[in-house]
C-alpha positions as CSV (number, residue, x, y, z in Angstrom):
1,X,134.5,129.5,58.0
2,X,133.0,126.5,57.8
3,X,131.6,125.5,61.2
4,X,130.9,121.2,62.2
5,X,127.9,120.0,63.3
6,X,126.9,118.6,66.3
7,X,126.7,114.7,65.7
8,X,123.6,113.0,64.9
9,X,122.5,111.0,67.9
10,X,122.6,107.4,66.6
11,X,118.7,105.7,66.3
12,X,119.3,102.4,68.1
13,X,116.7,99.8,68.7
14,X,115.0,100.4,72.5
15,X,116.7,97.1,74.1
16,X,119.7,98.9,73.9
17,X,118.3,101.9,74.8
18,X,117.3,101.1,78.1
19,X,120.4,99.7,78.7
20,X,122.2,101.4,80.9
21,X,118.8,102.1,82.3
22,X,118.2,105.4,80.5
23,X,116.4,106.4,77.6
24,X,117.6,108.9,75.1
25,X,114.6,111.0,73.8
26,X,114.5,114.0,71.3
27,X,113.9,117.4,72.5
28,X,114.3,120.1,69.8
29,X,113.3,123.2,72.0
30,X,115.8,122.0,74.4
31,X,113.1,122.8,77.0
32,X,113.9,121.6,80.7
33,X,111.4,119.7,81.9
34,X,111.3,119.0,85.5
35,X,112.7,115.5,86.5
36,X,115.1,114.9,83.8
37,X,119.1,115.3,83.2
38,X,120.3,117.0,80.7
39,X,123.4,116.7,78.9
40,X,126.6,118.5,79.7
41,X,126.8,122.0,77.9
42,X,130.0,121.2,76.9
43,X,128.8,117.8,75.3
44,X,128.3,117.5,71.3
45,X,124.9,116.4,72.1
46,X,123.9,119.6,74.2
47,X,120.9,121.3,72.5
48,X,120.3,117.5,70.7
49,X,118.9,114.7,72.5
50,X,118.3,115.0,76.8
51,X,119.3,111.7,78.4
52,X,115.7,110.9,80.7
53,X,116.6,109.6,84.3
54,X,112.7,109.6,85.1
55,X,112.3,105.6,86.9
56,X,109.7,105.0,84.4
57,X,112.5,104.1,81.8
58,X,114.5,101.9,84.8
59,X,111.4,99.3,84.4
60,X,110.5,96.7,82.1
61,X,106.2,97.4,81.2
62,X,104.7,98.5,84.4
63,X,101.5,96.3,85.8
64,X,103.8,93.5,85.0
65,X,106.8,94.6,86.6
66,X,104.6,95.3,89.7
67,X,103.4,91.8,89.7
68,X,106.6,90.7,89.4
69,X,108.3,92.3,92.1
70,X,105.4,91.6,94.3
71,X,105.6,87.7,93.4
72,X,109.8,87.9,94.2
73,X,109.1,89.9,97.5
74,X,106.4,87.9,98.6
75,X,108.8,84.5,98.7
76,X,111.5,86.1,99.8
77,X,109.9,88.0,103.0
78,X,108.4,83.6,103.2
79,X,111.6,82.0,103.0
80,X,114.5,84.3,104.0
81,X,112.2,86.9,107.0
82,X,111.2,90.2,106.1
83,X,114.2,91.5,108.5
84,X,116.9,89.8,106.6
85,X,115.8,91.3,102.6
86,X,117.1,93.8,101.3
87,X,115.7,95.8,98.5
88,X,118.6,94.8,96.4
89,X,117.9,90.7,96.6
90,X,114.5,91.5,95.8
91,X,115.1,93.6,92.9
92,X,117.5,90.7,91.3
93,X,114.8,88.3,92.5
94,X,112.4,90.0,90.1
95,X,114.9,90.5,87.4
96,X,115.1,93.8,88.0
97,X,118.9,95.9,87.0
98,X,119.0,98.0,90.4
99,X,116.3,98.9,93.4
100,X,115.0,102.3,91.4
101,X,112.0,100.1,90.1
102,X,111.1,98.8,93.7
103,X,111.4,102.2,95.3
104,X,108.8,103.6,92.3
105,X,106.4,101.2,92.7
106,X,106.3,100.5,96.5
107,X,108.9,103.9,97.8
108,X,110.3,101.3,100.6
109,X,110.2,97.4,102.1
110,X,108.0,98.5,104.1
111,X,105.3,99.8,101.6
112,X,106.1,96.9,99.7
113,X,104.9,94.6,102.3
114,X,101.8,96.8,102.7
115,X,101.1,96.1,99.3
116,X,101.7,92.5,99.5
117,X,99.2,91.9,102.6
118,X,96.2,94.3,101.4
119,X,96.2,92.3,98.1
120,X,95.5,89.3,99.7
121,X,93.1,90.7,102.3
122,X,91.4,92.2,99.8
123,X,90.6,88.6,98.7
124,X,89.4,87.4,101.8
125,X,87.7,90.1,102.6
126,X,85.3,89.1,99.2
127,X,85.4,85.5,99.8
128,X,83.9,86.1,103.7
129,X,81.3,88.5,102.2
130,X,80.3,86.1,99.9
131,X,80.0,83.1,102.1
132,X,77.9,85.4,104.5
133,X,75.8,86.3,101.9
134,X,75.4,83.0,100.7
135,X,74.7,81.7,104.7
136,X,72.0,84.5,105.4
137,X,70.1,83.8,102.5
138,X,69.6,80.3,103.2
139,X,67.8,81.2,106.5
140,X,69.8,79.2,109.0
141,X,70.9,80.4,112.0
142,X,74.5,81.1,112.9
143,X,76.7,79.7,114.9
144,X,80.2,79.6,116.4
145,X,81.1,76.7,114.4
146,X,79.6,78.4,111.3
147,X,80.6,81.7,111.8
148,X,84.5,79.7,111.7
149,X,84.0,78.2,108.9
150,X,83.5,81.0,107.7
151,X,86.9,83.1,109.0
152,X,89.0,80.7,108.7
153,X,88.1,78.4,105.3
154,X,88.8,81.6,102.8
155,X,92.5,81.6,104.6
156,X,92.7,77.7,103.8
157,X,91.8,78.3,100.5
158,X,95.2,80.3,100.3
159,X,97.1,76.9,100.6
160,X,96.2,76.3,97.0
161,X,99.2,78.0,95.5
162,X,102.8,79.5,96.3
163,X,101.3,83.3,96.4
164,X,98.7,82.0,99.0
165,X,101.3,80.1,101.0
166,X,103.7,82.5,100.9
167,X,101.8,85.0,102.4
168,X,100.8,82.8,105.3
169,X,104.0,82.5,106.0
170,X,104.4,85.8,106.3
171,X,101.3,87.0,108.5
172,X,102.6,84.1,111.1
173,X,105.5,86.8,112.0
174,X,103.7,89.3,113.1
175,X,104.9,92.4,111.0
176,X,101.7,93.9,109.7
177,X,98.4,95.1,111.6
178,X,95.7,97.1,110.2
179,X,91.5,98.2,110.5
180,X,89.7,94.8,109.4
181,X,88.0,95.3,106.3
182,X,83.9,95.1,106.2
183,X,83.4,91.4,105.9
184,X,85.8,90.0,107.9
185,X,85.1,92.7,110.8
186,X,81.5,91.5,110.3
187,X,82.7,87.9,111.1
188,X,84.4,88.5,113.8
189,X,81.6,90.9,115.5
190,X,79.4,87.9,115.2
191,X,81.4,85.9,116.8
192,X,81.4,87.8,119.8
193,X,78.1,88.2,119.8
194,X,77.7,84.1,119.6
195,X,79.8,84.2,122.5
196,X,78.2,86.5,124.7
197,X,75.2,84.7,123.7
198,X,76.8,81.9,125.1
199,X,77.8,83.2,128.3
200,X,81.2,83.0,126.9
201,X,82.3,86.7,127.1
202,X,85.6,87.7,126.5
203,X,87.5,85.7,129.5
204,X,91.1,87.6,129.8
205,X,92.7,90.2,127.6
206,X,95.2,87.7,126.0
207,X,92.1,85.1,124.4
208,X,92.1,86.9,120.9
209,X,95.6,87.5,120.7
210,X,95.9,83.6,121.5
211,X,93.3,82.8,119.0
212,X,95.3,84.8,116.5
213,X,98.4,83.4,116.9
214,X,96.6,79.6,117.1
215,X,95.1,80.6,113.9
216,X,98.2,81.9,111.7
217,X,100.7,80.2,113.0
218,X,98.9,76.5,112.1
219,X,98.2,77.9,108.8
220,X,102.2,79.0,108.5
221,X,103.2,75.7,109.6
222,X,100.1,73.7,107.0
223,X,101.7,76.0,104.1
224,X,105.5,75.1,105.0
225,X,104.7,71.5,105.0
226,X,102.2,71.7,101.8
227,X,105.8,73.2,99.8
228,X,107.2,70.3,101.1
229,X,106.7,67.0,99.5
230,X,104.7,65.1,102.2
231,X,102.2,67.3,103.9
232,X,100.6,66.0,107.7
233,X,96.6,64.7,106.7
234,X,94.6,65.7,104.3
235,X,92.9,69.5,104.3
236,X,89.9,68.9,104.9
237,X,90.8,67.1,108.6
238,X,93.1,70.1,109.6
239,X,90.6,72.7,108.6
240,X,88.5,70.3,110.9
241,X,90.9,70.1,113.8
242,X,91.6,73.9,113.3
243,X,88.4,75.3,113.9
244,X,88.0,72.3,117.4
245,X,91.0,74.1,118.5
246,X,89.7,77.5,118.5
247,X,86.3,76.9,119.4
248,X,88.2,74.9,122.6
249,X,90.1,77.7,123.3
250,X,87.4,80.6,123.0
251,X,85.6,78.0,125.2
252,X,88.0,77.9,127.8
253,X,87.0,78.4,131.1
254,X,88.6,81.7,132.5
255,X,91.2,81.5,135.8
256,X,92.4,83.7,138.2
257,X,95.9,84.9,138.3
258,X,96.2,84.0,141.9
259,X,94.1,80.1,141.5
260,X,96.1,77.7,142.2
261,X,97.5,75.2,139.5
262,X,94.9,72.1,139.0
263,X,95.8,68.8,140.4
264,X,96.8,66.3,138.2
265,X,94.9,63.4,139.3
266,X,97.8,60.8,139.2
């Protein structure tokens, strides 16, 4: 009795392979190999090829897919607000055929902005240490002004392309806080040092969280209009009133809850 063979799985190019998402590999031994799906046991093709399901094979060549669904989530969490993305615009954003790929690279919105922010802190961080570097070993002595410049310039140097701006936009809501890394914690200790140097010691509990929100939210509003087609001044003058506006404010003279309100003079 003659007996049919199974049928040969058909060698197609890997374009088409991939695309229902899944790849179809040869496994002679038919051994299971955690992570996969196999084919039916009642399919012609059981104890042939195994169809893979690993997300590996959901994703175009990885570093670049990474990239690339950073880059989509980056203007989306800008534009649209992190609350109002969903996994799903961000995948199609970054031409990617379902959310598998951003949930294997990132596991969740969340991790995704995590990524997002330490790759750009990561390049502040270095710019600061740098331009420390570069200010101690010229042997002057710091000062508030300096020590700004300092803080604040590497950010401004973010307005230079869409990534940069983007990302501004995005630290002006809010969402993310971490540990400061080395250099910029270094800044900011000196600063307080400059101030209690000063006499100007922390006045009330709210002054940094003011200066913060001074500090990103210009930037946010700098890199909205610099997308636009007609930003406010030039850079170099905001940069300039920037850093007068914090120093004013980490200048400010501290009040009592219970002081009355200062007359108006008029």
């Amino acid at each position: 009795m003659c007996t049919s063979k199974p049928p040969e799985p058909s060698r197609r190019k890997l374009p088409e392979q991939l695309r229902d998402g899944l790849a179809e590999i040869s496994n002679p031994s038919n051994k299971r190999e955690p992570g996969w799906r196999y084919a039916d046991a009642n399919s012609p093709r059981h104890g042939q090829p195994i169809v893979a399901t690993r997300l590996q094979t959901l994703t175009r060549r990885g570093p670049d897919t990474r990239q690339r669904i950073l880059r989509a989530a980056e203007h989306l969490f800008a534009d649209e607000g992190f609350g109002r993305v969903t996994l799903r615009q961000i995948a199609r954003a970054s031409q990617q055929r379902n959310v598998a790929a951003v949930q294997y690279h990132f596991g969740s919105k969340d991790g995704l902005l995590t990524a997002i922010v330490d790759q750009h802190r990561a390049e502040l961080d270095e710019d600061r240490r740098a331009m420390l570097a570069e200010f101690d070993a010229s042997g002057q002595s710091t000062g508030l002004s300096q020590l700004l410049s300092i803080l604040v310039a590497p950010l401004c140097k973010k307005l230079d392309n869409s990534s940069g701006r983007a990302y501004l936009r995005i630290q002006a809501e809010g969402l993310h806080d971490e540990a400061m890394r080395p250099a910029t914690r270094n800044v900011v200790t000196r600063i307080s040092h400059e101030l209690r140097g000063t006499g100007q010691a922390k006045q009330t509990p709210y002054v940094d969280r003011f200066v913060t929100l001074l500090l990103f939210h210009a930037l946010a509003d700098r890199a909205r209009q610099e997308e636009g087609s007609t930003p406010t001044g030039d850079r170099t003058a905001f940069l300039a009133a920037l850093k007068q506006s914090l120093i004013a404010l980490l200048h400010a003279e501290p009040t009592s809850p219970d002081s009355p309100p200062a007359k108006s003079g008029r």
